[in-house]
N, C-alpha and C positions, 0 to 999 in steps of 0.2 A: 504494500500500500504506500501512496507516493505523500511525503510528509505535506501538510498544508497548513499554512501561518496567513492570518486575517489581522487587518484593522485599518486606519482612516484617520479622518481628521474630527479636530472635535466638534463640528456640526452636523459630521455626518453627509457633506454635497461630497468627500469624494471618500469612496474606500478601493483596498486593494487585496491583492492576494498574491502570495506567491506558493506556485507548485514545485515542492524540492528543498532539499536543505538549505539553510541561509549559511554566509559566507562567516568570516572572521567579524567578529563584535568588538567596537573600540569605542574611546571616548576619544575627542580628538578639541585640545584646546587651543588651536589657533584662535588670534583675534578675529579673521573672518568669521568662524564657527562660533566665538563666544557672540560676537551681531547677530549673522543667521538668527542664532536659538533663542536671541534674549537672554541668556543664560551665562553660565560658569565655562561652561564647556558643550561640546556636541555629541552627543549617543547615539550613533550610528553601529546596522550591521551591512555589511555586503551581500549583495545577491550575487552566487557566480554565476555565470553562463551555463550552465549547469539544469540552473531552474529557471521557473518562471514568472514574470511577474506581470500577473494581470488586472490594472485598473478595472474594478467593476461598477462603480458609480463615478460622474463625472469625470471631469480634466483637470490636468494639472496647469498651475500659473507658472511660468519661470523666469527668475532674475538671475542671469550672468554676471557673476559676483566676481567673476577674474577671467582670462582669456583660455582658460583651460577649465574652471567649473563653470556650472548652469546648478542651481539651488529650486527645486519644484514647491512649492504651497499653494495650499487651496485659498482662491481668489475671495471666497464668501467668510473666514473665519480667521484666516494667517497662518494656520499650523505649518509651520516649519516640517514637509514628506521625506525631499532627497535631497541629495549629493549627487549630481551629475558630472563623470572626469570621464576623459579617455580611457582609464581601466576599468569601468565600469559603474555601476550604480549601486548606491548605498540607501537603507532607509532609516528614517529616524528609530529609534528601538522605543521610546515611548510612544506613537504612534502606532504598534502592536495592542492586539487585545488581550494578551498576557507577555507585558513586557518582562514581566518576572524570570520568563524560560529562554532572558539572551543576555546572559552577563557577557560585558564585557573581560576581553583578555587584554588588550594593549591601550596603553596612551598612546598620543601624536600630538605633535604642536607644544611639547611641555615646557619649551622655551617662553612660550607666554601663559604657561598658567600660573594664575592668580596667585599670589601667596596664601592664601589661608584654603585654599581648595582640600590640602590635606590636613586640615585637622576641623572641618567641619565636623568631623564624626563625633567629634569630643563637646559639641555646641550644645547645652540643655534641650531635652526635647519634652514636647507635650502633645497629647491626642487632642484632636479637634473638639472632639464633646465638651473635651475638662475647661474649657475657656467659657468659664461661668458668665462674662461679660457677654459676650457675643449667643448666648445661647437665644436668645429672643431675635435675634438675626441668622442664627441657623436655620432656627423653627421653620420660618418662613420662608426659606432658599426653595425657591422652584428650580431643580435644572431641564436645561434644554439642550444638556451635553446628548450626542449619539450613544448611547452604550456599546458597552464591548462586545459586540457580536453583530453578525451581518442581522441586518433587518431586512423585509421585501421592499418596503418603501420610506422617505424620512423628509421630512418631518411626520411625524402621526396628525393626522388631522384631527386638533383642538374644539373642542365643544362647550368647555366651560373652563373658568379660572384656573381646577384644578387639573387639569389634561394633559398631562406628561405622562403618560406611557404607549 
């Protein structure tokens, strides 16, 4: 049975698929990739030629962010998809629907990473319930993220206030 790995962006106008193992899983902290992401760094895995990769809802937007990448996001939401280069195509590893089953193995770019990136780990943490202040601002959170799993069609058509599923 041929492996199959699903997910999209967080509105859900594009998802994808790829049929086949996915390639090496990195985090890669150039400054280009900490832009791209918004972020600290970038969490990409490779697709080899190998497998395949099938957009099944919508298209990709892309910005040429240097003369050898092309950067894919979806044009209705931002989510940062791919990495476009001449050795191939990479996809965001949070943009999976269990990003859980792609640790990364290598860094890249670690000439610009951040000073404190390695000891985040050590930074007090707290679950999101226990923030007693915000809990009357939880309550109320509608989301209108895509969930982790393909759906037949998205958004669900809305009938009253409460209408998210």
């Amino acid at each position: 049975m041929t492996e199959i790995h699903t997910g999209g962006c967080q509105c859900g106008a594009l998802r994808f698929k790829v049929e086949g193992p996915l390639g090496e899983a990195s985090i890669c902290h150039c400054r280009m990739c900490q832009k791209a992401f918004g972020g600290f760094y970038a969490p990409l895995v490779s697709v080899p030629e190998t497998s395949r990769l099938v957009w099944t809802r919508g298209s990709l937007k892309h910005f040429q962010s240097s003369n050898h990448a092309t950067r894919g996001f979806c044009a209705d939401c931002g989510t940062p998809l791919t990495y476009e280069a001449p050795d191939g195509i990479a996809l965001a590893i949070g943009t999976f629907d269990d990003p859980s089953q792609i640790p990364p193995s290598i860094q890249f770019g670690v000439e610009a990473k951040l000073p404190y990136a390695d000891s985040m780990a050590q930074i007090p943490e707290r679950v999101t319930e226990d923030d007693m202040e915000a809990a009357p601002f939880l309550a109320s959170l509608v989301s209108f993220q895509h969930p982790d799993h393909d759906t037949e069609t998205w958004p669900p058509v809305r009938t009253g206030a409460n209408d998210n599923e």
